[in-house]
DOMAR-828533 format. One record per residue (C-alpha): residue in one letter; residue number from 0; x, y, z. Coordinates in pm, 1 decimal, decimal comma. Example, Ala and Ser with C-alpha at 12.3 -4.5 7.8 and 13.67 -1.06 7.14 Angstrom:
! DOMAR-828533
<"A"; 0; <1230,0; -450,0; 780,0>>
<"S"; 1; <1367,0; -106,0; 714,0>>
***
This chain:
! DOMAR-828533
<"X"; 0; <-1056,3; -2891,1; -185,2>>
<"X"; 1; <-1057,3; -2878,6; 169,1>>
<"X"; 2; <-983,0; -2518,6; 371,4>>
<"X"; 3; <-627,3; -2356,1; 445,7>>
<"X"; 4; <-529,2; -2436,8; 769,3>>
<"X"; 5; <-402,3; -2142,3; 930,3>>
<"X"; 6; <-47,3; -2277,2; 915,8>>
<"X"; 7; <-85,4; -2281,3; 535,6>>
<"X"; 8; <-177,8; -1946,5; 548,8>>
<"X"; 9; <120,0; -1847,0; 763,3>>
<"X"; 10; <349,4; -2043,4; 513,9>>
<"X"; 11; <244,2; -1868,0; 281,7>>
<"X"; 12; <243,7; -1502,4; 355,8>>
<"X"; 13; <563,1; -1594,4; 526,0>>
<"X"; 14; <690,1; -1666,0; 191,7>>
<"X"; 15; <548,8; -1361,2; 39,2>>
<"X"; 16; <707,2; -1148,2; 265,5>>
<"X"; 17; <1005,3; -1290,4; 200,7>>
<"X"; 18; <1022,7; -1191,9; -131,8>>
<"X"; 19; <934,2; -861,5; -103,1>>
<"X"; 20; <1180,7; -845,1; 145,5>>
<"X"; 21; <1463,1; -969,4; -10,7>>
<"X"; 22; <1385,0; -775,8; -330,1>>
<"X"; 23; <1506,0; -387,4; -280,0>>
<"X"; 24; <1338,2; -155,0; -444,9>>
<"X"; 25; <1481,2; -36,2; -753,8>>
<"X"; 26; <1662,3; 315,5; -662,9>>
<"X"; 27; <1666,3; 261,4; -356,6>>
<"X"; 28; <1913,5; 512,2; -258,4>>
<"X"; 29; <1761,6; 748,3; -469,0>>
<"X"; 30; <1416,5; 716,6; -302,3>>
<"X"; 31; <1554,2; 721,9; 35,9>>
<"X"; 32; <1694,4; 1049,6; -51,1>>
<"X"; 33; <1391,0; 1149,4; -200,6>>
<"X"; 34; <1226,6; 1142,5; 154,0>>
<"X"; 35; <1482,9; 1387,7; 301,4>>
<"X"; 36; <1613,0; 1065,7; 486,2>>
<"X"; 37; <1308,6; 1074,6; 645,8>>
<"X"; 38; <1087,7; 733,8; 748,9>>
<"X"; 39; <809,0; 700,3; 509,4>>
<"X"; 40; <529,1; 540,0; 655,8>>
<"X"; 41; <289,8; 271,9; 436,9>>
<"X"; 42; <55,6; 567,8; 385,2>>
<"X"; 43; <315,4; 791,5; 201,3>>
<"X"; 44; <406,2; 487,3; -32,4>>
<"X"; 45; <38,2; 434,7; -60,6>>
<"X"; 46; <-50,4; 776,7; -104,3>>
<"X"; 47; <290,1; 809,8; -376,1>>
<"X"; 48; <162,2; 452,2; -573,3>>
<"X"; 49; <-210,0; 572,3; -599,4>>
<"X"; 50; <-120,2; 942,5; -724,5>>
<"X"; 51; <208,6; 762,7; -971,1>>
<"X"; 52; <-72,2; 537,0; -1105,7>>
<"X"; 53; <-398,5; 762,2; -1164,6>>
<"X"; 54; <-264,2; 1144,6; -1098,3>>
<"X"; 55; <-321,5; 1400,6; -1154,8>>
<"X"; 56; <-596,9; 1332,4; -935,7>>
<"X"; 57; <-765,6; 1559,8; -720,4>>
<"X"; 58; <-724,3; 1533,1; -284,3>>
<"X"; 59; <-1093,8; 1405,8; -229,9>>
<"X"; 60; <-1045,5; 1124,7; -497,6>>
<"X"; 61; <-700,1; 1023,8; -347,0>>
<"X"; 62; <-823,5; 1040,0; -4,0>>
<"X"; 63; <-1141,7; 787,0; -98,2>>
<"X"; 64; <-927,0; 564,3; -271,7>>
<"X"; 65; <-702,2; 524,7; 26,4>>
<"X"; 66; <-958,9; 508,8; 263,0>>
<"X"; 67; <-871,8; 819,7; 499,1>>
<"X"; 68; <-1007,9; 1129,3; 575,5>>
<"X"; 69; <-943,0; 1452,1; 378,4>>
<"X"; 70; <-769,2; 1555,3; 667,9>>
<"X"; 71; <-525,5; 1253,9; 667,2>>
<"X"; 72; <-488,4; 1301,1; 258,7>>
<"X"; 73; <-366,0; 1693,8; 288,6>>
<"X"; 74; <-123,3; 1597,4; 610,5>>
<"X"; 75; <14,8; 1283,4; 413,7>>
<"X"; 76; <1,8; 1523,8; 66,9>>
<"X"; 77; <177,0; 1822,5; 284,0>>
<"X"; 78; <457,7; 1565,7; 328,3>>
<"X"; 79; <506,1; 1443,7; 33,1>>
<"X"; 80; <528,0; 1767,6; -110,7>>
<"X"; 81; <753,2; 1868,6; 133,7>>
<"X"; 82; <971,1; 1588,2; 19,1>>
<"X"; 83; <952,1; 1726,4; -324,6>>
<"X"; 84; <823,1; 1379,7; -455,6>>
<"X"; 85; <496,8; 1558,1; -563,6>>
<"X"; 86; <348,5; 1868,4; -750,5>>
<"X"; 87; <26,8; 2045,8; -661,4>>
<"X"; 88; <-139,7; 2225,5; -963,1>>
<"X"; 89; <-500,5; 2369,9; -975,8>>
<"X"; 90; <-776,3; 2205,6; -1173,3>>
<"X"; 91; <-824,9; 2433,2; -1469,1>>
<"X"; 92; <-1194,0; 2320,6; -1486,8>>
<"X"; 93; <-1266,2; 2434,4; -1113,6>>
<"X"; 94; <-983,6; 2668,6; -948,7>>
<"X"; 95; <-1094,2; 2567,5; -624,9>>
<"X"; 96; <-958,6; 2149,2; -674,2>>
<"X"; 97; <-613,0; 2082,9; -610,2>>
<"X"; 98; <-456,9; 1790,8; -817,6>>
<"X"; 99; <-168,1; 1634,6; -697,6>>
<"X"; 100; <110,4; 1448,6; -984,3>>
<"X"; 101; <435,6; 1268,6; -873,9>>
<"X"; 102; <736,1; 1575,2; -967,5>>
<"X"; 103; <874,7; 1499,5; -1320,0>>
<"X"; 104; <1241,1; 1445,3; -1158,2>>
<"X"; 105; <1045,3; 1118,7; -943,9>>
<"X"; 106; <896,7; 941,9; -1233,2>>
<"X"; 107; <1124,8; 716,1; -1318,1>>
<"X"; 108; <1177,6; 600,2; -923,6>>
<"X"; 109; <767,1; 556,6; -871,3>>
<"X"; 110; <731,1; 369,4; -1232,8>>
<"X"; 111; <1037,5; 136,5; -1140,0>>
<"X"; 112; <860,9; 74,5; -795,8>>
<"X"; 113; <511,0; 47,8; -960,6>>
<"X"; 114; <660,6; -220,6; -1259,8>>
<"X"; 115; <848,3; -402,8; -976,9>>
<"X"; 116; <575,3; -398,9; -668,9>>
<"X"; 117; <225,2; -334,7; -852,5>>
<"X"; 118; <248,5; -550,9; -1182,2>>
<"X"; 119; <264,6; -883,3; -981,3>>
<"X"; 120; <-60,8; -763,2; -795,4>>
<"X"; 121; <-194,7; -680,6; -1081,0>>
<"X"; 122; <-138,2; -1025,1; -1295,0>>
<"X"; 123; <-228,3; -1256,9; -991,7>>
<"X"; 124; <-560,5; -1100,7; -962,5>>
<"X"; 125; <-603,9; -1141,9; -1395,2>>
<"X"; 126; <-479,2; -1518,2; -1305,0>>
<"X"; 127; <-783,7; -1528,1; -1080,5>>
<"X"; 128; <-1188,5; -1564,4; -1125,5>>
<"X"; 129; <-1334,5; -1227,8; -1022,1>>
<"X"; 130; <-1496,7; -1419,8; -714,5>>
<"X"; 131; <-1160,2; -1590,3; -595,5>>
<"X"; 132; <-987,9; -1198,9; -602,5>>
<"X"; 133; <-1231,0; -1049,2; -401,5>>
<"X"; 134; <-1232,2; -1326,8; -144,3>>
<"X"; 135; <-837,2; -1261,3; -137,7>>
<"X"; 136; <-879,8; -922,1; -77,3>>
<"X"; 137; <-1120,4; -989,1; 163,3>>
<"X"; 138; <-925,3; -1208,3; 322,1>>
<"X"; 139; <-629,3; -1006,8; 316,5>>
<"X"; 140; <-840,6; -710,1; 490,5>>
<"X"; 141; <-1013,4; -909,1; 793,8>>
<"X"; 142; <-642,5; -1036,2; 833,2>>
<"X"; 143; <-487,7; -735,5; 858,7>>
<"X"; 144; <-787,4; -612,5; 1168,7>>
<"X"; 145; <-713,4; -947,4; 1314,7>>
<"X"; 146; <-337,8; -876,9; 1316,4>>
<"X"; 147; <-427,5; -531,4; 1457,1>>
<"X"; 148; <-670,1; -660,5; 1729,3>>
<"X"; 149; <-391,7; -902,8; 1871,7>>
<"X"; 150; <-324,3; -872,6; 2222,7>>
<"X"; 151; <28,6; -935,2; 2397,1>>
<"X"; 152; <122,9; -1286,6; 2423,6>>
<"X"; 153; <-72,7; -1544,7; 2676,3>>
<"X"; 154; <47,2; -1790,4; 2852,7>>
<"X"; 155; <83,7; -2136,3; 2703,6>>
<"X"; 156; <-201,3; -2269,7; 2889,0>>
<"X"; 157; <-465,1; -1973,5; 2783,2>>
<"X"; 158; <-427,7; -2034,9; 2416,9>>
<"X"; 159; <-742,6; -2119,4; 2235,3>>
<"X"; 160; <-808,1; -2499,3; 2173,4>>
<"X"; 161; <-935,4; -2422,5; 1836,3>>
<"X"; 162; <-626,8; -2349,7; 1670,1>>
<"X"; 163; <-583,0; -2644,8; 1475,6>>
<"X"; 164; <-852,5; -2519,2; 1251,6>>
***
């Protein structure tokens, strides 16, 4: 099989995108009332997914998982909570943890967005060999610095010969 040419890749997170796009999240109103009509970034979805799926989990655990600092987790927590789309409790084990759960009356929106967003995830990567999902997400994450790293446009006759690769 040879390699994706990078228009193939294009295609194809083009049509991705598309539809996630085109398919609104279930509640949508709800959940954008939920946020105090407020602009959630990727990292309070992130942050809301992660503690939906595995909470109550405690702020260093959640902050590992989504690859920030502590400090990031309580700022990102702090708003969330502010939202009143999550509930801080202490860890009866050790009084000086604080877990984080999504607030009862939120449930039903993050398990709606989890079934609808998260369960295709999850079954493409059973579809695939262990080996073929990792290189997808590793793909995925060297993509995502590239698309950081790019610069403003060049002109035509700057652009890199090696494209068609």
């Amino acid at each position: 099989m040879p390699a994706p040419t990078p228009t193939e890749l294009f295609l194809a997170l083009g049509s991705v995108v598309k539809r996630l796009r085109h398919s609104p999240l279930p509640g949508a109103e709800q959940g954008h009332a939920a946020f105090g009509n407020a602009q959630p970034a990727p990292r309070h979805i992130a942050a809301l997914l992660q503690i939906a799926t595995d909470g109550p989990i405690g702020m260093s655990e959640l902050a590992e998982r989504l690859h920030v600092s502590l400090a990031t987790t309580s700022q990102v927590v702090t708003e969330l909570g502010d939202w009143g789309l999550i509930e801080r409790s202490s860890d009866e084990a050790d009084r000086r943890r604080t877990l984080v759960s999504v607030a009862a009356a939120h449930r039903p929106l993050t398990r709606a967005i989890i079934d609808q967003r998260l369960r295709p995830l999850q079954r493409t990567l059973r579809r695939l060999e262990p080996h073929e999902a990792a290189a997808l997400l590793r793909g995925l994450v060297v993509l995502g610095e590239e698309l950081g790293a790019v610069k403003p446009a060049q002109s035509p006759s700057k652009e890199p010969k090696e494209l068609s690769r």
